[in-house]
C-alpha positions in Angstrom: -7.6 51.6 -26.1 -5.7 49.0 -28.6 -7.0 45.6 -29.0 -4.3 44.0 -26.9 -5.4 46.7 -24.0 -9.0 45.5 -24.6 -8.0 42.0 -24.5 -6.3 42.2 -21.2 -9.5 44.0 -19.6 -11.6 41.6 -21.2 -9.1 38.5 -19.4 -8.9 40.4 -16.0 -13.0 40.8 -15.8 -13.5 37.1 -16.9 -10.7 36.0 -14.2 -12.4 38.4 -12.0 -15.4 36.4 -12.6 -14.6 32.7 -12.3 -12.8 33.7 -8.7 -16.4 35.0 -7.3 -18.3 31.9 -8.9 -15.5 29.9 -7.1 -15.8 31.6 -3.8 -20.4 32.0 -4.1 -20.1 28.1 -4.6 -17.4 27.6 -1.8 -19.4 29.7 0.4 -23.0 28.0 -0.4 -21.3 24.9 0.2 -20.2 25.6 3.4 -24.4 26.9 4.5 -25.8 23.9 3.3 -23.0 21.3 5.3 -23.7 23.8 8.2 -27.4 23.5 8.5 -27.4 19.5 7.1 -25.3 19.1 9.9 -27.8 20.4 12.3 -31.0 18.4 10.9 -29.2 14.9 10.7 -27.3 15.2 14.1 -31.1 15.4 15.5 -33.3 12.9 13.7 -33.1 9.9 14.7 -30.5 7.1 14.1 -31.6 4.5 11.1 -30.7 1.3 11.7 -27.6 -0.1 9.3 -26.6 -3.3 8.1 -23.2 -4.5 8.5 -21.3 -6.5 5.8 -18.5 -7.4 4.1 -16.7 -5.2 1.8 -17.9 -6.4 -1.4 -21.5 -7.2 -0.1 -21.5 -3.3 0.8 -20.2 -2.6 -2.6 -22.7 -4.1 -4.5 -25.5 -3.7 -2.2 -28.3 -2.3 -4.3 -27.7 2.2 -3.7 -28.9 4.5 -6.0 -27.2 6.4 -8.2 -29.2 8.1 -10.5 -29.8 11.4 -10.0 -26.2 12.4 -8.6 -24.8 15.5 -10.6 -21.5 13.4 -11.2 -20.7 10.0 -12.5 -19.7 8.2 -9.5 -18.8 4.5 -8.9 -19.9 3.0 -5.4 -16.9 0.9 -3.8 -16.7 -0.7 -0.4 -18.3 0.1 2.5 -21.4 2.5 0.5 -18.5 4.6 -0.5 -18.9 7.1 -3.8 -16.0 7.5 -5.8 -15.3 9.9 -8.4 -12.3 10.4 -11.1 -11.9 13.7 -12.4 -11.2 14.1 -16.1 -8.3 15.7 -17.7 -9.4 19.5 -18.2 -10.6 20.4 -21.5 -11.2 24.0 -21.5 -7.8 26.3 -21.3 -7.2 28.0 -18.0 -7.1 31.9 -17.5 -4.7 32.9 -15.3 -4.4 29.1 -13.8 -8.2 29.4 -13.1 -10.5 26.5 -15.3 -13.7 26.7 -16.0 -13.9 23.2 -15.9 -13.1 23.5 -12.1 -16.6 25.5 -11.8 -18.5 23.4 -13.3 -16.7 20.5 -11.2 -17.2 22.2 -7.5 -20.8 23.0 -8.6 -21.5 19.6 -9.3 -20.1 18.0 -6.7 -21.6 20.5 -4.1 -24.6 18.7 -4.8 -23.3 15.4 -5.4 -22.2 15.7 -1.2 -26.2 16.5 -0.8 -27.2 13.6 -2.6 -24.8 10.9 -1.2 -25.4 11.6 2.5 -28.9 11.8 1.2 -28.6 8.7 -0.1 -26.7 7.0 3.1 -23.4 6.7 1.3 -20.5 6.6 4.2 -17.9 8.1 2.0 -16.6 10.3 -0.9 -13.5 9.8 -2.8 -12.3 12.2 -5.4 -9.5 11.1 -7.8 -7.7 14.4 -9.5 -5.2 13.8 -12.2 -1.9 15.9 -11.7 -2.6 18.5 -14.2 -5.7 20.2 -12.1 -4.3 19.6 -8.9 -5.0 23.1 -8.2 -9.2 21.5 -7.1 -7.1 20.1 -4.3 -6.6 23.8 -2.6 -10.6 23.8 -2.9 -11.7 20.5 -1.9 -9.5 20.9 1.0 -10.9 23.7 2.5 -13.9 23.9 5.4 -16.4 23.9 2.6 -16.1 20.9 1.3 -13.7 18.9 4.1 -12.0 16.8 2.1 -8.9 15.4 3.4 -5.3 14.0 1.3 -5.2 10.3 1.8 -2.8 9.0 -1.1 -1.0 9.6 -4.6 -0.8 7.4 -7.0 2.8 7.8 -8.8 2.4 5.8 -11.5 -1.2 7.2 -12.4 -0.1 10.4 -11.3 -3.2 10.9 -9.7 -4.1 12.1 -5.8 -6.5 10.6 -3.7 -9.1 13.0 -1.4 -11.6 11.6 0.8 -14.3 12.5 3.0 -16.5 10.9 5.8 -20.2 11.8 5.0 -21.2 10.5 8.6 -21.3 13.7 10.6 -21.1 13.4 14.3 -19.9 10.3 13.7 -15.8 8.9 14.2 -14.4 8.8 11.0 -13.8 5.2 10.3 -11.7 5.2 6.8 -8.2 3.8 7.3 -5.3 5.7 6.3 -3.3 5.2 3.3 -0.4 1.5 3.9 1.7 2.3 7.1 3.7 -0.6 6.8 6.0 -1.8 4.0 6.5 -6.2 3.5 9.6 -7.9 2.8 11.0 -11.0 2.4 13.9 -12.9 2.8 14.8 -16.4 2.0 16.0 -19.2 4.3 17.4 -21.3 1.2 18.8 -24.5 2.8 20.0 -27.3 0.4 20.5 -31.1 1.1 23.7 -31.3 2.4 22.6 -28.1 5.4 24.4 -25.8 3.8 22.7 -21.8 4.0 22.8 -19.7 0.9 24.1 -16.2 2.2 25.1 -12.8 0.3 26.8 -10.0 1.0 25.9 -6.7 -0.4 27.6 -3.2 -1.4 27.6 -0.6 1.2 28.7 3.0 0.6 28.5 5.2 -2.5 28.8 4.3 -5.9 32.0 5.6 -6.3 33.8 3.7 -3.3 31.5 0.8 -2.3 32.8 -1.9 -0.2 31.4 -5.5 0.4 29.2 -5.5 3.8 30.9 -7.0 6.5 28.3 -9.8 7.6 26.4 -12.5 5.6 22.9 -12.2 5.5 20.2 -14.0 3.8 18.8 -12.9 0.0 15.6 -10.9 0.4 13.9 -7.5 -0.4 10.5 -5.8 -0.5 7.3 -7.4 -2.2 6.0 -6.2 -4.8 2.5 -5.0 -5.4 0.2 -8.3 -5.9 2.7 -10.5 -5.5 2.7 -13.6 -3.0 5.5 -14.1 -0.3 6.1 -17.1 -2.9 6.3 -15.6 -5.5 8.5 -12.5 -4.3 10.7 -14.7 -2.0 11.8 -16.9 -5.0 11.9 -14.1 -7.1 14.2 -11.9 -4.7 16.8 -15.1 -4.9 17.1 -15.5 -8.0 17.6 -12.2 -8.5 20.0 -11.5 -6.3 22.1 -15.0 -6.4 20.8 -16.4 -9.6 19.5 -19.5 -7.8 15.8 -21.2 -8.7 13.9 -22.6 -5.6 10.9 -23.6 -4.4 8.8 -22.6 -1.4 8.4 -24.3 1.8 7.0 -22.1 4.6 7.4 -19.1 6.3 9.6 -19.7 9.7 9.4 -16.6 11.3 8.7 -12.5 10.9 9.3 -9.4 12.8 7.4 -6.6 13.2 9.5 -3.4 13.7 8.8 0.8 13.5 10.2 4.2 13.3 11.5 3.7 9.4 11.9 6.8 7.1 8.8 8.5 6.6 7.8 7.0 10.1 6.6 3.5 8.0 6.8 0.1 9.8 8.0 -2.9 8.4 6.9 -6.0 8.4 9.8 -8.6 7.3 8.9 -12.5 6.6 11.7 -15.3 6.2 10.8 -18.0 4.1 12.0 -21.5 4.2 13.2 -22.6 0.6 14.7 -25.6 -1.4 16.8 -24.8 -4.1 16.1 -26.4 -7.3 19.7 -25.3 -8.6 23.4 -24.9 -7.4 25.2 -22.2 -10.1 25.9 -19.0 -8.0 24.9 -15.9 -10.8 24.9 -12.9 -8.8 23.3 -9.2 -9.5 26.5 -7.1 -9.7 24.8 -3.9 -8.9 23.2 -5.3 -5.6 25.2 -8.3 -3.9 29.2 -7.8 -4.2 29.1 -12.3 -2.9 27.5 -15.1 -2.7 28.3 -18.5 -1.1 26.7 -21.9 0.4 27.9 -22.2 4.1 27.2 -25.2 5.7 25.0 -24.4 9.2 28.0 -25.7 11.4 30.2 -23.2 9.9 27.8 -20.1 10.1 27.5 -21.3 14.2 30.8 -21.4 14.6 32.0 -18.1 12.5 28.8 -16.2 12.3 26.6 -13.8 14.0 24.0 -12.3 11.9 21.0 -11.6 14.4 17.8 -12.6 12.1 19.9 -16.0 11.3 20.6 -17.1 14.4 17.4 -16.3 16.0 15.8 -18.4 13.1 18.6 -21.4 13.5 17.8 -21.3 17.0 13.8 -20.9 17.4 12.8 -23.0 14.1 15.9 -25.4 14.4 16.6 -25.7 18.1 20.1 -24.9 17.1 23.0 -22.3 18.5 26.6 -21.9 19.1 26.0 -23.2 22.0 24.5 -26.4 21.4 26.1 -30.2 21.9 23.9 -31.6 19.3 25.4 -30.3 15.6 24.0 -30.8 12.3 27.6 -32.8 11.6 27.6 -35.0 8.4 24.1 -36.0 9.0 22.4 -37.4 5.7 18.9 -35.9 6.7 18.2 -32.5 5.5 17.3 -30.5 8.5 13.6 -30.1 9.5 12.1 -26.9 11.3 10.2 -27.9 14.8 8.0 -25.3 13.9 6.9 -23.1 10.9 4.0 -21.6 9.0 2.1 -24.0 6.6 0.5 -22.5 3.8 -3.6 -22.9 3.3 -5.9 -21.5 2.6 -9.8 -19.2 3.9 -12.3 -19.0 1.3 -15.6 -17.5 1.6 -18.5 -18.2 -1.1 -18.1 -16.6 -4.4 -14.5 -15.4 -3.9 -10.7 -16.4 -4.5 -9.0 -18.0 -1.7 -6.9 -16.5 0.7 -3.5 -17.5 1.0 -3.4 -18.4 5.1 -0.4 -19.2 6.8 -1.0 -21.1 10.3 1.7 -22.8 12.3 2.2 -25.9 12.0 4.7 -29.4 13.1 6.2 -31.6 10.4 4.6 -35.5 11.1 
């Protein structure tokens, strides 16, 4: 036999080897959850404090003697990042995974030892093959989220057994905005977009208020004012939030959650985003009753404002800039040793 023949014997038996140290661990793994099962659904219930998220996460658990590094995060959870490999693969098998499963085969043991709820596993892209593992009735862990721009997935598992698994499941909803920009003299600042493809776009037929999605971290203030000037070049300031819906069934089966925001305009100049809004234009609230029938607008106009088509009473050339009857003040809920909450409650102009 040539060397090369030798090497490829001496690559099958090592391959050969890592898969049955893989599948004795899987399978050992799968004993021990099987008979801790047994012994902790019969002793006796210990009795378990109830707190806050952050009082659970830095109530006083231990962690030494755990085979892997783990930090503990809300609610007595263990969470665990997984390196980069650092040892090639043989035939997409890494030794690094072994020593990874073996470790965290005990790690399980000593967390639900320990009275840690949960277990989160963070995997980098490049050895997402531990996912096909982790998953598996061995271990039990489930997918709960990626992370794009870490390119990282998230697995978890409840440690709890016979108990309801209580971890939420990764955001169901997404949060946008839109902004109710009113001037002094009542006039609305509307846009219309670009519908269609690329190549043959055409202006949308209705006027509709600037808006779009939060972004992560950011306040309905912060992305409201942002999403206007954006989109119409305009600079405002926030007032209140008049009104929200609360809709579902979007793509991916998400629901949405879409806030308007009363605003004063601290400029005039109309600047809009080419690529997003094909116009842009102040429309005094008279007109947009009398030529206009955008749903979201109108319902605001009429539950916030007491105004609609219908109504006797018009904004006219009334010097008062109009008020809402109703809207959503910002506050603010703080408890002891932590940032505020922003809080919106309703609330009546005096």
């Amino acid at each position: 036999m040539n060397g090369q023949g030798r090497k490829r014997t001496r690559d099958g038996w090592y391959t050969l080897l890592i898969r049955t140290l893989l599948a004795l661990i899987a399978m050992l793994s799968f004993c021990k959850r099987s008979a801790g099962f047994l012994h902790r659904r019969y002793r006796p219930a210990l009795p378990r404090q109830i707190g806050t998220a952050r009082e659970m996460a830095t109530k006083s658990m231990p962690t030494d003697g755990c085979p892997l590094p783990f930090e503990i995060g809300p609610y007595a959870a263990a969470e665990v990042t997984v390196p980069p490999s650092s040892i090639s693969s043989v035939d997409g098998i890494d030794e690094d995974d072994v020593d990874f499963l073996e470790k965290l085969d005990r790690s399980i043991d000593f967390w639900i030892e320990n009275d840690y709820t949960s277990a989160w596993v963070t995997i980098p892209t490049c050895r997402a093959r531990l996912i096909e593992h982790l998953s598996n009735i061995n271990y039990g862990f489930d997918l709960h989220h990626t992370n794009s721009t870490l390119r990282t997935i998230i697995m978890k598992k409840w440690l709890r057994d016979g108990t309801e698994d209580k971890i939420p499941p990764w955001a169901t909803h997404q949060v946008g905005c839109a902004g109710f920009v009113l001037n002094d003299d009542n006039e609305l600042l509307l846009v219309k977009e670009w519908s269609g493809p690329p190549s043959g776009r055409v202006p949308s037929k209705q006027w509709k208020l600037p808006g779009g999605l939060l972004d992560r971290d950011e306040s309905f203030e912060e992305a409201t004012c942002r999403e206007v000037f954006e989109e119409t070049g305009v600079t405002c300031e926030f007032e209140s939030i008049l009104s929200f819906w609360h809709r579902h069934g979007l793509k991916f089966n998400k629901s949405d959650l879409y806030y308007v925001c009363l605003l004063r305009p601290t400029s005039s100049e109309l600047n809009i985003c080419p690529v997003e809004i094909s116009a842009a234009t102040w429309m005094h609230v008279d007109d947009f009753l009398e030529t206009q029938d955008h749903p979201l607008i109108t319902h605001v106009l009429k539950m916030n404002f007491l105004l609609d088509r219908s109504s006797s009473d018009r904004v006219g050339s009334s010097s008062d800039r109009l008020t809402p009857s109703a809207e959503m003040a910002v506050g603010a809920v703080r408890w002891p040793n932590r940032d505020p909450y922003p809080t919106y409650s309703a609330a009546i102009r005096k």
